[in-house]
C-alpha positions as CSV (number, residue, x, y, z in Angstrom):
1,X,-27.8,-37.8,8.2
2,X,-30.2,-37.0,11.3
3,X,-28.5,-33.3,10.8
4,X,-29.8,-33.7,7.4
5,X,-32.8,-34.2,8.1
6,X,-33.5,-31.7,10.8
7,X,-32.7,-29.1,8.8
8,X,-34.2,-30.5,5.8
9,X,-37.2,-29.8,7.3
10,X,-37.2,-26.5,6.6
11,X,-37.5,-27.3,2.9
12,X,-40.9,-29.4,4.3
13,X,-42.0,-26.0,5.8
14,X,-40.8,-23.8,2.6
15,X,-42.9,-25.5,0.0
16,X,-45.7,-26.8,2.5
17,X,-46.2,-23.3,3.8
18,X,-46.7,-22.1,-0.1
19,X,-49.3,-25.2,-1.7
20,X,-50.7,-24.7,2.0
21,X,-51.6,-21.4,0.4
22,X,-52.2,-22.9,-3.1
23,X,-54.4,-26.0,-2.6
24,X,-57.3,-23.4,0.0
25,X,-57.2,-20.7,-2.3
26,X,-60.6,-21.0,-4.4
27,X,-61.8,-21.3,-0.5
28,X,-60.6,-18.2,0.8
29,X,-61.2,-16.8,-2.6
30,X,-65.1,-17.9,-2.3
31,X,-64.6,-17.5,1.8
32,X,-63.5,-13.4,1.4
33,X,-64.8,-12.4,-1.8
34,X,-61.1,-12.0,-3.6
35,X,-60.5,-11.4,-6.5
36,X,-57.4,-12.7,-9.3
37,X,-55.9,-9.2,-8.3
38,X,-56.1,-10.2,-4.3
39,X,-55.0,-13.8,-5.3
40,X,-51.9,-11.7,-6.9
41,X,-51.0,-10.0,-3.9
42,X,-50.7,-13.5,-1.5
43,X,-48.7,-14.9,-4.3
44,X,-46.6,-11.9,-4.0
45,X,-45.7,-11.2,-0.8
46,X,-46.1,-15.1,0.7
47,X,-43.6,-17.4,1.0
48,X,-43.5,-17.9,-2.9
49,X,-42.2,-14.3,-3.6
50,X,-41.1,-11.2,-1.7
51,X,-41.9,-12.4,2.2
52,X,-39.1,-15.0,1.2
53,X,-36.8,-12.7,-0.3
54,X,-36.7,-10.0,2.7
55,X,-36.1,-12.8,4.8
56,X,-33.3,-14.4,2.8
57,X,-31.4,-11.5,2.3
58,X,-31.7,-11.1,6.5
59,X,-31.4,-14.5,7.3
60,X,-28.0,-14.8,5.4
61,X,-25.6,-12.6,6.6
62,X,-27.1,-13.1,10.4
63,X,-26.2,-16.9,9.9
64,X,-22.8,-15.4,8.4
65,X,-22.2,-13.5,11.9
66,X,-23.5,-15.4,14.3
67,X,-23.7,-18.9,13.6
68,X,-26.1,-21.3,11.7
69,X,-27.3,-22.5,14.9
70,X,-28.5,-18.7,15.7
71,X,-31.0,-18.9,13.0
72,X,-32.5,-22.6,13.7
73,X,-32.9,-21.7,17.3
74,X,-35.1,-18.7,16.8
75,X,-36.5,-18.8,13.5
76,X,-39.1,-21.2,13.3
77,X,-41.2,-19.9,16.2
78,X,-42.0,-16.8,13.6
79,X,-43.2,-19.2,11.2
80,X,-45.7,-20.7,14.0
81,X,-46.4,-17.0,14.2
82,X,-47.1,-16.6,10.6
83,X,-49.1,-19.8,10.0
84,X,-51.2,-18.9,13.5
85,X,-52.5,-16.2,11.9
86,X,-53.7,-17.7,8.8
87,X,-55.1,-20.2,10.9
88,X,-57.0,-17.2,12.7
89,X,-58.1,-15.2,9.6
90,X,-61.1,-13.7,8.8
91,X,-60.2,-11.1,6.7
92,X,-57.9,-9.9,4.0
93,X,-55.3,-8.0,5.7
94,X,-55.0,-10.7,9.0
95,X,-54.9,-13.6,5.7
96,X,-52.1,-11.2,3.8
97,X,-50.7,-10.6,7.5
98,X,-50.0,-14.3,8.0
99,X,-48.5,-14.7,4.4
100,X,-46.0,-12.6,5.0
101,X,-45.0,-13.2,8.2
102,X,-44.6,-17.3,7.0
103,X,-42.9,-16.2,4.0
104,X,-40.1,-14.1,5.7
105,X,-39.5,-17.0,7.9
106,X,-38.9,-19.5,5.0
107,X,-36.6,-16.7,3.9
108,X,-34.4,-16.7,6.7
109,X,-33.9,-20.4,7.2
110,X,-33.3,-20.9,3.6
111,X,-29.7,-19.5,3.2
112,X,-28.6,-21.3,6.7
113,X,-30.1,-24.3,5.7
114,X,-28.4,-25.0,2.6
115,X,-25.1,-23.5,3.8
116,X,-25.6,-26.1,7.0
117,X,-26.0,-29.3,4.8
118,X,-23.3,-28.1,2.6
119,X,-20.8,-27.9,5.5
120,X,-21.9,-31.1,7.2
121,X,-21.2,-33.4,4.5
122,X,-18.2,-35.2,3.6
123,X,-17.4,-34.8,-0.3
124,X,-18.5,-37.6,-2.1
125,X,-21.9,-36.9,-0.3
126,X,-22.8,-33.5,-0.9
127,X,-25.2,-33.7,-4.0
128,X,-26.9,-36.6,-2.0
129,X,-28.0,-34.0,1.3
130,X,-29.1,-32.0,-1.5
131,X,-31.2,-34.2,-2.8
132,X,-32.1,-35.3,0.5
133,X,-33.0,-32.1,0.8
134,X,-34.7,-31.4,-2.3
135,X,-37.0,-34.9,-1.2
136,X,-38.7,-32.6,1.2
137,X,-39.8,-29.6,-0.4
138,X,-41.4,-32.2,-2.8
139,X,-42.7,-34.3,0.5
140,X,-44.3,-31.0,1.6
141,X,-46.2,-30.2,-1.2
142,X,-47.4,-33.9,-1.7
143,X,-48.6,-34.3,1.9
144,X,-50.4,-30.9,2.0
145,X,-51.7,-31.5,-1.0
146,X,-52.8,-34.7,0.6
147,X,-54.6,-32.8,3.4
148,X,-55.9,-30.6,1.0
149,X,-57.5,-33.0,-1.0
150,X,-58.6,-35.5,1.8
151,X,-60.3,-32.1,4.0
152,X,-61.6,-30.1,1.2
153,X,-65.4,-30.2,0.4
154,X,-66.4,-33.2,-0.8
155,X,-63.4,-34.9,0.6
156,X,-63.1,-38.2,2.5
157,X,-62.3,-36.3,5.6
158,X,-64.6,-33.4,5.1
159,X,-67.1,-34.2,8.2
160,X,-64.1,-33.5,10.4
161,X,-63.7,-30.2,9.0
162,X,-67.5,-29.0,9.0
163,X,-68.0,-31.0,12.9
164,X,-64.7,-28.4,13.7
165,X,-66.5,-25.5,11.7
166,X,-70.2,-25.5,13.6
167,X,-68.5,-26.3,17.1
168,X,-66.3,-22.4,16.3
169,X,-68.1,-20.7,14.5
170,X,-71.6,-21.8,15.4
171,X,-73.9,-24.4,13.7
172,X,-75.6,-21.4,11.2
173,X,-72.7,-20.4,9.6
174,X,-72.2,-19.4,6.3
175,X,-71.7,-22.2,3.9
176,X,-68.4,-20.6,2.7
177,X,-67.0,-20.0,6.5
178,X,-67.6,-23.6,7.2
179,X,-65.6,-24.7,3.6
180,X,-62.2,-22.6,4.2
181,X,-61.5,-24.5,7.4
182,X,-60.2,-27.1,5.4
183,X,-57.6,-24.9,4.9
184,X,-57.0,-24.0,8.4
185,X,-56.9,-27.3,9.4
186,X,-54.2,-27.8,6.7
187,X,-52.3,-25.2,8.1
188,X,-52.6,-26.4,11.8
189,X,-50.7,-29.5,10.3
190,X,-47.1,-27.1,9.4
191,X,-47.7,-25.5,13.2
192,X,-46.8,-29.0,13.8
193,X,-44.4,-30.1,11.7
194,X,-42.8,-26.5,12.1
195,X,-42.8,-27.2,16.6
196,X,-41.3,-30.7,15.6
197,X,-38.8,-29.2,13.7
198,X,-38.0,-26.4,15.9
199,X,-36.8,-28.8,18.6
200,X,-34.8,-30.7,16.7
201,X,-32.7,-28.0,15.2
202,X,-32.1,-26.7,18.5
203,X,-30.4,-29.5,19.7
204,X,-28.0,-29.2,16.4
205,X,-24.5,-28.4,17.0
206,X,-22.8,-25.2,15.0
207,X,-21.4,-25.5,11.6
208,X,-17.3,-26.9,12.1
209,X,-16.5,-24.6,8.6
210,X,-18.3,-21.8,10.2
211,X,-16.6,-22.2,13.9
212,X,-12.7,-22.7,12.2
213,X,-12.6,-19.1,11.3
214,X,-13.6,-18.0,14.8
215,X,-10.7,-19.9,16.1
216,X,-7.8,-17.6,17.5
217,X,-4.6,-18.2,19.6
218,X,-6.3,-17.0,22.5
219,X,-8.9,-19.1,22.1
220,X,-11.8,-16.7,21.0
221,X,-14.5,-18.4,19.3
222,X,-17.3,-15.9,19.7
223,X,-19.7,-14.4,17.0
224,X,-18.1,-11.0,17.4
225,X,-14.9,-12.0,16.5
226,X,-16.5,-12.8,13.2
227,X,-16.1,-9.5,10.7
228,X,-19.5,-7.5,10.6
229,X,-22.3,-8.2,8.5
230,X,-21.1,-4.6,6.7
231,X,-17.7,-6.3,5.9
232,X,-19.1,-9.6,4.6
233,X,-21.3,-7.2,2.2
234,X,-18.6,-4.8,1.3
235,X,-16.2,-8.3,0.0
236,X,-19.0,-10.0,-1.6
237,X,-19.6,-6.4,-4.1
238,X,-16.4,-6.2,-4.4
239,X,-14.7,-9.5,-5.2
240,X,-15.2,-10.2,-9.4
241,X,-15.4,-13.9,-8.7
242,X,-17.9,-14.0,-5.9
243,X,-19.8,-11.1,-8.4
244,X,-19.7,-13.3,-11.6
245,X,-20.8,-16.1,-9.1
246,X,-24.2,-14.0,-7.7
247,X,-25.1,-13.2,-11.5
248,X,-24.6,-16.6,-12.8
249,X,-26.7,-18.4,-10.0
250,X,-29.3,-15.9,-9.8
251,X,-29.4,-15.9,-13.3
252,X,-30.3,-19.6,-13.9
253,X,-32.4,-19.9,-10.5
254,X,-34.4,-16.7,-11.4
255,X,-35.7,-18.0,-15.0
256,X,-36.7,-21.1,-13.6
257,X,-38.1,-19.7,-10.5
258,X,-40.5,-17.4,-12.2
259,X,-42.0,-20.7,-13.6
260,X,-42.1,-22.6,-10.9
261,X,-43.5,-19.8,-8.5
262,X,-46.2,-19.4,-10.9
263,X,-46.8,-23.4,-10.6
264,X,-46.3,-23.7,-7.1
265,X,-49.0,-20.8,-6.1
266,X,-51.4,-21.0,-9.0
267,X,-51.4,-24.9,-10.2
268,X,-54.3,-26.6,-8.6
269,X,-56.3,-23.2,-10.0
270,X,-55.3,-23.3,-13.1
271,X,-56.2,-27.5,-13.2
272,X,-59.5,-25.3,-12.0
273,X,-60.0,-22.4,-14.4
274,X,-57.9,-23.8,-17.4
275,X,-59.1,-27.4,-16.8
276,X,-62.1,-27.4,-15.6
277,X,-61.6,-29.6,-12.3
278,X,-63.3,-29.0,-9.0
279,X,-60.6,-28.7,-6.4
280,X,-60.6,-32.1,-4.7
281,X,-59.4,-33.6,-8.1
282,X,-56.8,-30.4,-8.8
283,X,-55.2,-31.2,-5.8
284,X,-55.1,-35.0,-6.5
285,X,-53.7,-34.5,-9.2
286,X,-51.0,-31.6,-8.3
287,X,-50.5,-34.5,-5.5
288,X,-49.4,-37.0,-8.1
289,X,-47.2,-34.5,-9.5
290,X,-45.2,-34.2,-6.2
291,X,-45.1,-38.0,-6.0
292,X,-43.4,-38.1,-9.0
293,X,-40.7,-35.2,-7.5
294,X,-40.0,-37.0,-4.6
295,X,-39.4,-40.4,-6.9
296,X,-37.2,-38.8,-9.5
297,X,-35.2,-36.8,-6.4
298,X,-34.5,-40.1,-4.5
299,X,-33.4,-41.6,-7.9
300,X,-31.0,-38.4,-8.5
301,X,-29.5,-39.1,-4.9
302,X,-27.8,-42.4,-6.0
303,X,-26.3,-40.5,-9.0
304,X,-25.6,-37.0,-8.9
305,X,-21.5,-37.0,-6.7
306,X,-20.7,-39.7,-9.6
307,X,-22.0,-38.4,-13.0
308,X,-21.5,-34.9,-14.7
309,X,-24.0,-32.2,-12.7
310,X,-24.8,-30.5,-16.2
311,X,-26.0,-33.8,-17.5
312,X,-28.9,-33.8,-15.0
313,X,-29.2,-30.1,-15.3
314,X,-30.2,-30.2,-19.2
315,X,-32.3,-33.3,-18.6
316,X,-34.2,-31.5,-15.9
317,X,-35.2,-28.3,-18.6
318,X,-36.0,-30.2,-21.1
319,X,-38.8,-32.2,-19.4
320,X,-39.8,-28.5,-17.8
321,X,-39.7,-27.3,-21.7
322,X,-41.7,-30.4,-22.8
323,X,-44.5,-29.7,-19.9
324,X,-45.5,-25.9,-21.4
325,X,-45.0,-27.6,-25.1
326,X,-47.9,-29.9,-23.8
327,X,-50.3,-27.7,-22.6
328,X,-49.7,-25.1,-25.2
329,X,-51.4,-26.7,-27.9
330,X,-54.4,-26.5,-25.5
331,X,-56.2,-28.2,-22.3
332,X,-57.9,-31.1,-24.7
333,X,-58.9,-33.0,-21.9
334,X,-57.6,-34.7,-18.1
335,X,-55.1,-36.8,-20.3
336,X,-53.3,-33.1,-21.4
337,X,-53.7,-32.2,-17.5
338,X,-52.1,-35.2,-16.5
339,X,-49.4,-35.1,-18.9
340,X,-48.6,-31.6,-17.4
341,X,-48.3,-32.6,-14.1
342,X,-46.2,-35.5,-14.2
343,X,-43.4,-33.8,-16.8
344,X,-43.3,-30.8,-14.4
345,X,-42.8,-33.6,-11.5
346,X,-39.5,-34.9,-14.0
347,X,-38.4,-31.6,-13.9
348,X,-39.1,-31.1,-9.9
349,X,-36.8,-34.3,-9.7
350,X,-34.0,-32.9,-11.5
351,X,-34.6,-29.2,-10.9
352,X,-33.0,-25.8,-11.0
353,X,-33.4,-25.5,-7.4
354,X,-30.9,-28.7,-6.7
355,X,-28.4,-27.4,-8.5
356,X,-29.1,-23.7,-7.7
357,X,-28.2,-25.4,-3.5
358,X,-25.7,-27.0,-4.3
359,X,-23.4,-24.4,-5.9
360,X,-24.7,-21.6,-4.4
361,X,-23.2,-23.0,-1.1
362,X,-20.0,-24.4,-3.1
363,X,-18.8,-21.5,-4.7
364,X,-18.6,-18.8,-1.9
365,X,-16.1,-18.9,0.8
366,X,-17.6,-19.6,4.0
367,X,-17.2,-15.9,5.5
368,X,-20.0,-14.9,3.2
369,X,-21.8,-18.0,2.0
370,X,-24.9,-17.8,3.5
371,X,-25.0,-14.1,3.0
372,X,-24.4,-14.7,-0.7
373,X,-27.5,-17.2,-1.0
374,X,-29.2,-14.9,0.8
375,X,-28.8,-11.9,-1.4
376,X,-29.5,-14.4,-4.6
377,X,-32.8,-15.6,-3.3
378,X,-34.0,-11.9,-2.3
379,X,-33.1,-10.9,-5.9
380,X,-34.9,-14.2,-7.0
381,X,-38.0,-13.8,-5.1
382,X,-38.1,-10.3,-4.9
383,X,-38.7,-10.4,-8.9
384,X,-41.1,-12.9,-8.5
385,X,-43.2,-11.1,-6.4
386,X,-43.6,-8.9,-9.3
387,X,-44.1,-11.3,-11.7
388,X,-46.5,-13.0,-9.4
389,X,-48.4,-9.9,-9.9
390,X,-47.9,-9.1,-13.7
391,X,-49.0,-13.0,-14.3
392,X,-52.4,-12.3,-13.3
393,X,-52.9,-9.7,-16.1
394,X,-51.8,-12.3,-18.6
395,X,-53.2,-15.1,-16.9
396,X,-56.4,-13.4,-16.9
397,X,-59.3,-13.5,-14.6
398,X,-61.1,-16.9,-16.0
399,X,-57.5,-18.5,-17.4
400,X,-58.6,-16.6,-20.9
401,X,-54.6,-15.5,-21.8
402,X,-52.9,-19.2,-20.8
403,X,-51.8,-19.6,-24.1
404,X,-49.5,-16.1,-23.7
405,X,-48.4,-16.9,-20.2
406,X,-47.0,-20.9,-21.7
407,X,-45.4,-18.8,-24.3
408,X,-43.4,-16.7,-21.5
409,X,-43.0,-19.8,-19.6
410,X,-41.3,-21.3,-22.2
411,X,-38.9,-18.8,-22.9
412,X,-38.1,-18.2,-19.7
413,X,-37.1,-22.1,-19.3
414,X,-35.3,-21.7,-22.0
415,X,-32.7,-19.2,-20.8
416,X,-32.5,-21.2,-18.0
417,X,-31.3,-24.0,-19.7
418,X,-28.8,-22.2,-22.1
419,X,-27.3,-19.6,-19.0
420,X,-26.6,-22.9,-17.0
421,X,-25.2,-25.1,-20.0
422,X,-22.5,-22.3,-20.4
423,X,-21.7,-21.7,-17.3
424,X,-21.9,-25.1,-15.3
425,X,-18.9,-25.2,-13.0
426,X,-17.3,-28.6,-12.3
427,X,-17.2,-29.4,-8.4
428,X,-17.5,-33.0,-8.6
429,X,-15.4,-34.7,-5.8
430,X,-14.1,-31.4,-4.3
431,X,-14.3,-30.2,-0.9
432,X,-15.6,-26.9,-0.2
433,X,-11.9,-25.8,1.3
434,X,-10.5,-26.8,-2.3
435,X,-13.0,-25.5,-4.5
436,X,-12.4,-21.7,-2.9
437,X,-8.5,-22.3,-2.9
438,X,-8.9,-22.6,-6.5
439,X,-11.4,-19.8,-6.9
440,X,-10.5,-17.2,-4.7
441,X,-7.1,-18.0,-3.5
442,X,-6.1,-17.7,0.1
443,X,-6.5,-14.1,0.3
444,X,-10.4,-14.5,1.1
């Protein structure tokens, strides 16, 4: 369980690191003079999108070669790289800088992290250190949005922020320069929690599935007697199960990601532009929203190694469907708003992304199982780097095309839910060593 929670962390940092972005960005909008195209481009290449993606597909065949361990000893110092210069910013490219650096981070540990938690658990336990898991990429959003809210203008907190502002930056500062340093101060909270977590992943010990390979008559138990990065990549193309496996999860995960990307980046402007809210109440109430992920998560935990995965998995889309079916007959009032956030928190419970963990790291042999993750989450947020981007055309500068991008939200939930009804596997109860017996044989 502490294991669990070490690494669990880095779901913390993953999802802090992009409503970080999210709940400041009307400040450093106001702060830099951006505009919805500039907004466009942080989505893209942040932790959100593509800086993820180049990460992930690095981070998982390096955790494949040398060791889980590898990764949670080094990789989290570049994150406190990546959020020290958003912390720092005072322009566009040093803010864009900072994005990407964070987001190709959260890319690397991603892959490693789930594979790790995986590997660690006894069977009947696996879905529950999933949810476990999943219970901190929804604490991370809820407590930055937290920050956010409490440090933003107007906020209880705000004095702090504009007493930090004049002592920097001197006591006639712009009006704007003083405001975004809510969001640096928000930031300076995941240095934290990123140094905290850095230490205590370092003290982990490596992955027994991932050691057991290493393990010859001689005695060798060294990465290099692991097959090369170029080998792992040359079985997982060629093998037709592993193949089927990385179009079926990326399938599923990239419909639902394209949505949720779009939520996690853009939701407290939307409550903004489409809503009308001033940002201390948008991130109250994306707050909430999170709340109600963490709740439905912890309820999950309890249920999801003794009741049918698919089950869960349709209940999760439905309430996602039911969120865009809300809000597409038009922002009527907060009541509408609030009906949006807490349906997209029922789906957040039950989501994609939980299941997307768990069989991504159940269905691949262990010589490429964090490589395969890794090359599903590039393709994942690779494209939705580039939706990130075409979103804003439809979106529209003032929130003017919303109803169009619901529409597109919609359909893309529902080939989510369809995909993953058809091709659910059935792992209940398994371990990891049976469940690749029976799909790969042992040949692999």
């Amino acid at each position: 369980m502490k294991s669990t929670i070490a690494v669990s962390l880095n779901n913390y940092l993953d999802a802090g690191a992009i409503v970080a972005g999210a709940s400041g960005i009307t400040l450093w909008k106001s702060y830099l003079g951006l505009s919805e195209m500039h907004l466009g481009w942080l989505n893209a290449i942040s932790a959100n999108a593509l800086g993820a993606a180049i990460g992930a597909i690095i981070g998982g065949f390096l955790a494949d070669k040398f060791g889980r361990k590898f990764i949670f000893t080094y990789n989290l110092l570049v994150y406190m790289l990546g959020v020290l210069i958003v912390m720092l910013s005072v322009n566009f490219p040093m803010l864009l800088c900072g994005f990407l650096v964070t987001g190709i981070s959260v890319g690397v540990g991603v892959p490693a992290s789930w594979t790790y938690i995986s590997e660690s658990s006894e069977v009947n336990n696996r879905g529950r250190n999933i949810c476990i898991s999943q219970m901190s990429w929804g604490l991370g959003p809820m407590i930055i949005l937290l920050f956010g809210m409490l440090f933003a203008p107007g906020g209880y907190l705000y004095g702090i922020v504009e007493s930090i502002a004049h002592a920097v930056i001197g006591a006639d500062a712009a009006e704007a320069a003083v405001q975004v340093f809510s969001s640096r101060v928000v930031f300076f909270t995941l240095f934290v929690v990123a140094f905290i977590a850095w230490n205590l992943q370092r003290q982990l010990e490596e992955s027994k599935e991932w050691e057991a390979p290493l393990s010859s008559p001689e005695g060798d138990t060294t990465p290099s007697s692991k097959p090369s990065i170029a080998d792992n990549m040359r079985l997982l193309f060629t093998n037709k199960i592993a193949v089927k496996t990385v179009v079926f999860l990326a399938s599923i995960y990239l419909t639902w990601n394209l949505v949720a990307s779009v939520m996690g980046f853009f939701q407290p402007h939307i409550y903004e532009t489409a809503g009308g809210l001033s940002n201390e109440y948008a991130n109250m109430m994306s707050c909430a929203g999170w709340l109600v992920v963490v709740v439905v998560t912890f309820c999950l935990s309890f249920f999801i190694d003794r009741l049918p995965h698919k089950l869960f998995y349709v209940l999760g889309l439905v309430a996602a469907l039911a969120t865009w079916v809300v809000i597409i007959n038009g922002v009527t009032g907060v009541g509408s708003l609030w009906a949006f956030a807490i349906l997209w928190g029922v789906n957040g419970g039950l989501s994609v992304q939980i299941f997307y963990a768990l069989w991504g790291s159940e269905l691949f042999p262990a010589k490429f199982r964090a490589g395969a993750q890794g090359l599903m989450f590039f393709l994942v947020r690779g494209l939705s780097a580039a939706w990130g981007l075409i979103f804003t055309f439809i979106y529209g500068e003032n929130g003017e095309g919303f109803t169009l991008a619901a529409w597109c939200m919609i359909a893309l939930l529902a080939l989510s839910l369809i995909i993953g009804v058809i091709g659910a596997p059935d792992t209940r109860g398994k371990s990891l060593a049976q469940i690749t017996k029976e799909r790969y044989g042992d040949n692999i």
